[in-house]
N, C-alpha and C positions, 0 to 999 in steps of 0.2 A: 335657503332652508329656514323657515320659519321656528318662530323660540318652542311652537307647542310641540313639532315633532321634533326637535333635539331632545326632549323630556321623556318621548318614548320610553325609550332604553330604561329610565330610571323606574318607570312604572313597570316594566318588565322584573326587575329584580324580585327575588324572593320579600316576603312580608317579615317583619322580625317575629310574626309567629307561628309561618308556617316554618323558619328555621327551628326555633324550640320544638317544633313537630316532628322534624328528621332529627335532630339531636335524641329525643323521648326514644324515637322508633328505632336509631340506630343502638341506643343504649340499652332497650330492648333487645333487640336483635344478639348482641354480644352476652347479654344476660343466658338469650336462651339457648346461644351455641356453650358457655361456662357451664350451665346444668346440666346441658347432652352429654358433655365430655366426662363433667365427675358422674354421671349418671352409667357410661360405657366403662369406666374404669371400677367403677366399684361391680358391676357385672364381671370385669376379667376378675378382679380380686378374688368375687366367690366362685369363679370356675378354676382357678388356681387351686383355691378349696377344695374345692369338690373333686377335683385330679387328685390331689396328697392322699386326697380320705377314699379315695375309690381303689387309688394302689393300696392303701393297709385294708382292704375287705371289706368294708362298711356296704350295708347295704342305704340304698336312696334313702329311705326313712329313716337310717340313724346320720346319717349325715344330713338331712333334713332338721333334723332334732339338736344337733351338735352345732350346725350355723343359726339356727332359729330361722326358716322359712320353711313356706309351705313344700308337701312333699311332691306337688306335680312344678313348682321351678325348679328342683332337682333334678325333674325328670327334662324340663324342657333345656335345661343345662345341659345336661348328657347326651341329648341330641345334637345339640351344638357341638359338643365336643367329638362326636362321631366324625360331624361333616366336618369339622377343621382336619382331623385327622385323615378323612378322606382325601381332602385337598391338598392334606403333607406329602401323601404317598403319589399323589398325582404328579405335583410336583417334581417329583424325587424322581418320577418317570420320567418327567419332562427331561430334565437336567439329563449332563452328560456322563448318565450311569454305565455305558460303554467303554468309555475313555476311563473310569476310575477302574474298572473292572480292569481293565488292561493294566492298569498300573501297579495293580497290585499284580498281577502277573510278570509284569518285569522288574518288581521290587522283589519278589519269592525268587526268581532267576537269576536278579546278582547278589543274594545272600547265596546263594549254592555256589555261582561261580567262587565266590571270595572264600566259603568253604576250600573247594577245591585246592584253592591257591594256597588255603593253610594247609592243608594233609599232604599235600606237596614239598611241604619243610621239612629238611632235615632233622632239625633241633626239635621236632617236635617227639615225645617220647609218644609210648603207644598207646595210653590212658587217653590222652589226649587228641593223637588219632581217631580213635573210638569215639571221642566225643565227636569230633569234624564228625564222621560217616554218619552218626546218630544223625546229626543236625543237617547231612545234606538227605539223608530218609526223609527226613520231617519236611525238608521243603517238597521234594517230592512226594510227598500226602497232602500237603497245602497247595502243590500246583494243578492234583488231580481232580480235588475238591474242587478249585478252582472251576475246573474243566467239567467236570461234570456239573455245577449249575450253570457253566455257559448259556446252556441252549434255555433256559430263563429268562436273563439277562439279556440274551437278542431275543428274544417275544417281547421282553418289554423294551427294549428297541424298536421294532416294528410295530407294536403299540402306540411308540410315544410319533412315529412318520403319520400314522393314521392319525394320529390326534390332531397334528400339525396340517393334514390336508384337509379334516372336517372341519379345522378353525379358520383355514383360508379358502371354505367354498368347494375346490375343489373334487369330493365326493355329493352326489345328491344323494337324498336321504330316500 
């Protein structure tokens, strides 16, 4: 091996100023992900806003007025805030709204059993009785309610199967 091609290699390295060049572009680089980031945070800040003051009544233009910006990024807010909240309730479909529903159907069904189990005691006087029967009525209003938006809660069941076959292909459009 000759001494010029062992030197190769050294002519290959970086120049000490195309290094200062990725150093600039990299510190760049970090700059302008630091500004994206406080730039998206002060965006959620004023949509936090804009929620508080939309629940107390305000219309766009006084909450426009009350943050100090113009009145159509209020409005382009509130679109965002539409679709996030479309996305919540999607979600919520998603999720295993089934399973809680059931839950609370066997949580209403051992407050009646354990009912039961008190009105069953001797010691108990009859005010109190009264109270038990009251409170196994009640769960028995709570289980019917229950029951009666069942067939909702499997639509959005069969809803959420649909969603899961169009995100894996499985239905053509």
């Amino acid at each position: 091996m000759s001494t010029m091609g062992s030197m190769d290699w050294l002519r290959s390295l970086p120049r000490p100023e195309s290094i200062k060049c990725i150093k600039v572009t990299f510190a760049n680089r970090i700059m302008h992900n630091l500004n994206q980031a406080l730039h998206n945070f002060k965006i959620e800040e004023r949509r936090r806003r804009v929620t508080s003051l939309l629940a107390q009544s305000m219309t766009e233009s006084e909450i426009a007025h009350e943050i100090g910006v113009d009145q159509s990024t209020i409005s382009r807010d509130v679109k965002a805030l539409k679709v996030l909240s479309k996305q919540f309730v999607y979600d919520l479909a998603k999720s295993d709204l089934a399973y809680g529903y059931k839950q609370c159907i066997d949580g209403v069904e051992e407050v009646k059993r354990y009912a039961w189990s008190m009105f069953k005691n001797e010691q108990l006087g009859p005010k109190d009785k009264l109270s038990v029967l009251k409170l196994i009525k009640e769960c028995d209003e709570a289980k019917f309610a229950l029951f009666k938006d069942g067939p909702a809660i499997m639509n959005l069941k069969s809803l959420e199967e649909k969603i899961n076959k169009i995100e894996s292909g499985q239905i053509n459009r």
